[in-house]
N, C-alpha and C positions, 0 to 999 in steps of 0.2 A: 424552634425547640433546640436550646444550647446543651451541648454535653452527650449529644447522641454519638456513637459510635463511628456512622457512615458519615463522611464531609459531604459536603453539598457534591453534586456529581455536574461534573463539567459541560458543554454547551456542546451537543450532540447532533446538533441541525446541519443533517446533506449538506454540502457547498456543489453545485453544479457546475463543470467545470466540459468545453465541448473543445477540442483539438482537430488537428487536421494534420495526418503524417505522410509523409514520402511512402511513394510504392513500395520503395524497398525493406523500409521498416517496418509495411503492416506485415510484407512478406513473411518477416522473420519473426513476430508477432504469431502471425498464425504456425512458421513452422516450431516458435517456441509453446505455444499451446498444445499440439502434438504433441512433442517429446515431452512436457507436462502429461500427457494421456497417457502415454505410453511407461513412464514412469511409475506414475500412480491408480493407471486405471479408471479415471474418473476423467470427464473432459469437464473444462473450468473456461469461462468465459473469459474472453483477450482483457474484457476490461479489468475482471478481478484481477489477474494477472500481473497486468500493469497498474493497479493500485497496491497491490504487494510488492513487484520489484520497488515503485518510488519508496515505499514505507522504507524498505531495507535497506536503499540506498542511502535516505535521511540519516537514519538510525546510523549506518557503515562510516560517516563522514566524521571524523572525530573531532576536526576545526570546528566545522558547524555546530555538532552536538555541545563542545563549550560553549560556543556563543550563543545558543539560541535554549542549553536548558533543556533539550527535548528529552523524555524518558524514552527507552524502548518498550517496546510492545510487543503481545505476541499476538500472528496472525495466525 
């Protein structure tokens, strides 16, 4: 249906992604999820966490965001 309003909406499908980090960095992982709690009163799982800071970092990189086009987004 041509001329509607909404553009087609973009490719939405999970990507599953499994890592493996250094003790030291879950460490500070979970002490940064604290100070997230502590902040805001709500405890937030390491993963959303670290699927937020990479967003922000993508988004932060100004090189990259030329080359690659990306828009920001709000989490």
């Amino acid at each position: 249906m041509a001329g509607i309003k909404l553009g087609k909406l973009p490719d939405r499908t999970p990507i599953k992604f499994t890592i493996t980090v250094t003790p030291d960095l879950a460490r500070a992982l979970g002490e940064y999820a604290e100070a997230y709690e502590a902040a805001y009163g709500k405890r937030q799982e390491i993963v959303e966490l670290v699927l937020a800071m990479l967003r922000i970092f993508l988004e932060s990189d100004r090189a990259f965001a030329r080359r690659t086009r990306i828009k920001p987004t709000r989490i």
